[in-house]
Steps between C-alpha positions, in 0.01 A plus 500: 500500500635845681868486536645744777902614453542651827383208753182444700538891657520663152149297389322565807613920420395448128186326604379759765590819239295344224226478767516804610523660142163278397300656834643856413401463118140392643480799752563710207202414306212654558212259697214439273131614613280235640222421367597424126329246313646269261491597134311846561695633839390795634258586227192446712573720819613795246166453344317450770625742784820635329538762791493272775746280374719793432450587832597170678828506254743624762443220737702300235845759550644834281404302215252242430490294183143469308412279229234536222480211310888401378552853586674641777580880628713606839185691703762815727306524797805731709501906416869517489518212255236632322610858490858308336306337206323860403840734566655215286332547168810356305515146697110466564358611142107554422394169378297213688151396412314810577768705260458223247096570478557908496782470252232306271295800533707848558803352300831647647372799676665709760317211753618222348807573294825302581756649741705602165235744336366636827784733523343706170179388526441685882718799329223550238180396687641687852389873344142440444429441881775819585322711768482764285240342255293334847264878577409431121398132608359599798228740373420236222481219813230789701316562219489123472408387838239808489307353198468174647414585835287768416293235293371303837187527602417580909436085565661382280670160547772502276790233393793685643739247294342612152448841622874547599562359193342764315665747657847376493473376138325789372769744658748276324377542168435834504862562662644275222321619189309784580193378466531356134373167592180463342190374727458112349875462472595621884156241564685238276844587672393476891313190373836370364694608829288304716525210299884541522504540877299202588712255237859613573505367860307128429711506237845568734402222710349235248736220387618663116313207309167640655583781335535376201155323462213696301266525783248812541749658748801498263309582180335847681840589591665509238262627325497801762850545454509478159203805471703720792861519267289583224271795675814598625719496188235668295496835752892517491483487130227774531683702688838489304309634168410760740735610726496732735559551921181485645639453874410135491708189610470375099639871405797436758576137408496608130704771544768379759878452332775315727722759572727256653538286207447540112245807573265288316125475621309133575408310150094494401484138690703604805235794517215273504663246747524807744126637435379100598744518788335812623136337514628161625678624810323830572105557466392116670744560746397857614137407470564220716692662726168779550293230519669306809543886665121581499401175610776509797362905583168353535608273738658684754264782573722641703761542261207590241378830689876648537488449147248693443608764763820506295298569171285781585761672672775472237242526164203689620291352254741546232616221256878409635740567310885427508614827693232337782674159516765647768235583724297125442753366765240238604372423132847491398538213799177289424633446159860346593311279796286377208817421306607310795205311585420410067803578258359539195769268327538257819757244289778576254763234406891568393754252320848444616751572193779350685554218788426812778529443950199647618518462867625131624385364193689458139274527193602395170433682187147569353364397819123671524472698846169643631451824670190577675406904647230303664678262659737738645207713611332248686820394747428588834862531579511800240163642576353486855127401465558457130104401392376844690454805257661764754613817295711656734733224474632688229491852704858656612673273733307197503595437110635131510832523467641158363643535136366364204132375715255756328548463091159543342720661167751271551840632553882559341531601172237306345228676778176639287584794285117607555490448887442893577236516213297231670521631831362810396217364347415276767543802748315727307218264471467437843488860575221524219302264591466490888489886465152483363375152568421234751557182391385220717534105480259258413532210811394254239770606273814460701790541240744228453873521327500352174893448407516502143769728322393800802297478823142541421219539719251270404152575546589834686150661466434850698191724531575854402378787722504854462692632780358812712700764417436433115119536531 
């Protein structure tokens, strides 16, 4: 039985604030998505059309709730809100599914370290992509995308995923070690990688007890990761018997000392958390990114043959270097409307270390939040016409203007430490490619997005063909 002190008045009062704190404590938390089924939640729709459902997330408010299994995460769906969680490192710390899987993987890395070691970690990693070392890069990336290319035959239909792939990765390890990686170990490595890729995103969304059972899946990856830190481990060691600069990232990263701090250098294992880093977040990505941009320039052949006009003018046959970038205005813009349209990593995740407002909404401690480039992308209030490729969105004035809506590298302190690297490969590949070749879809192939860790194009096939003014 309720006993009131004050008289009928004073319960009515008490009555009416306790409602109205219940309906304000609801308001506050955030709606869940429909279509969630019991026991597995959203698991299906994130396996089955993972984009799409990301897509129809902001129909639920600023912040929709998600559940895998007996999991749940906070999805932001608002670029102010989400533009708070990345500026925020210290209250929204890496962590979340996704950073569980790479931290399996690449350890504590500058990617994936806590919010308390970044601080050093970016210190030490930050002078291996300085722009003083990226003409060095670049003529390793030309020479590169030249051997590749150069390798098609007039006719050609090629697998522009895999052949990206070559590129990107092969500029990779030749930027990283110089070329030291022997032929059946970079075979064994790439073979590895892939592996990797395709199990850390089923394995992100999977209840953890799937993850646990022996099944074929589990078994090649960690095998795969196993082989990687060891390939990996075994160059470092390599390398510190013999030391020496050789303009590589591995010569920076050994050779870095925190001038901040202790002046001491990263440890053997720190080392080879960063060289894994490098070739989880930067060769699949670029090579995806290329991918998606030759299949959009061959499908807007208007947008194709200014290209081209734009290539012969600026190169004149010549392989492009960095000093042409400047001039590859319209290049330049093809590659950051493909970063629009596909983000290479299209969903990251964040912890809350503390009971945090976001918004309207209260979150307690070690909440999971979501973060999605895509999703942000794809909002038609941020982009008009957001599914049409259209360069010149990105030309002079007609930039979009909202904060925090385009973050294909992220953003805040924790934004990619190799975001200039990759854009000049992907530019310079462009340039390369379409500079000398044709390359035209197969109808019967139309690509689809496949969202595992990146955005690949699956079954992007495209017939290669010598253009005229390379005959």
């Amino acid at each position: 039985m309720i006993r009131f002190s004050n008289g009928p008045g004073a319960s009515l009062s008490c009555l009416v604030k306790l409602h109205l704190e219940k309906v304000m404590e609801i308001a506050t938390k955030p709606l869940t998505a429909p279509g969630a089924l019991p026991v597995f939640g959203h698991v299906l729709p994130l396996l089955r059309d993972p984009l799409a459902f990301l897509a129809s997330l902001p129909a639920s408010g600023d912040l929709a709730r998600i559940r895998i299994g007996p999991f749940s995460a906070v999805v932001v769906c608002d670029p102010e809100l989400t533009r708070q969680v990345l500026r925020d490192d210290a209250s929204f710390d890496k962590g979340g599914p996704l950073f569980d899987r790479a931290r399996e993987i690449a350890g504590g890395g500058v990617a994936t370290c806590p919010h308390g070691q970044h601080r050093r970690q970016r210190s030490l990693v930050q002078p291996a992509f300085h722009h003083d070392r990226i003409p060095g890069y670049a003529q390793t990336m030309t020479a590169q995308i030249a051997a590749v290319a150069g390798s098609w035959r007039d006719g050609q239909v090629l697998d522009i995923p895999a052949e990206t792939l070559k590129i990107t990765m092969g500029a990779g390890v030749e930027t990283m070690f110089s070329g030291e990686l022997p032929p059946t170990a970079l075979r064994e490595t790439l073979d590895d990688l892939a592996t990797v890729f395709a199990g850390m995103y089923r394995r992100a969304i999977m209840p953890p007890a799937f993850n646990r059972l022996p099944t074929p899946a589990n078994r090649r990856y960690h095998q795969a990761r196993t082989r990687l830190r060891h390939t990996i481990d075994a160059l470092i060691a390599e390398r510190r018997a013999h030391p020496a600069d050789r303009g590589d990232l591995l010569s920076a990263l050994l050779t870095a000392r925190d001038v901040d701090g202790d002046g001491g250098g990263l440890a053997e294992a720190e080392i080879s958390d960063q060289v894994i880093t490098f070739f989880l977040g930067g060769p699949e990505s670029t090579a995806n990114a290329l991918a998606w941009a030759l299949h959009l320039v061959a499908q807007h052949p208007h947008v194709e043959e200014r290209l081209y006009a734009e290539l012969d003018s600026v190169l004149a046959g010549a392989l492009p270097t960095l000093d042409h970038l400047p001039r590859l205005a319209l290049t330049g813009r093809i590659i950051t409307e493909t970063l629009r349209l596909y983000p290479p990593l299209w969903m990251l995740t964040r912890v809350t270390t503390a009971p945090v407002q976001l918004g309207d909404h209260r979150l307690p401690a070690n909440t999971t939040l979501v973060y999605s480039p895509y999703l942000l992308h794809h909002r038609g209030d941020l982009f008009e016409d957001p599914e049409r490729f259209d360069p010149e969105r990105w030309d002079g004035d007609h930039r979009p203007s909202r904060r925090g809506a385009f973050i294909p590298f992220g953003s805040g302190p924790r934004r990619c430490v190799g975001d200039q690297f990759g854009i000049t490969m992907a530019t310079l590949s462009l340039a390369a490619i379409t500079a000398r070749w044709r390359l035209q879809s197969l109808p019967s192939h139309p690509p689809r997005p496949t969202a595992a860790l990146t955005l690949r194009p699956r079954g992007l096939q495209m017939r290669a063909t010598v253009r005229a003014t390379h005959t």
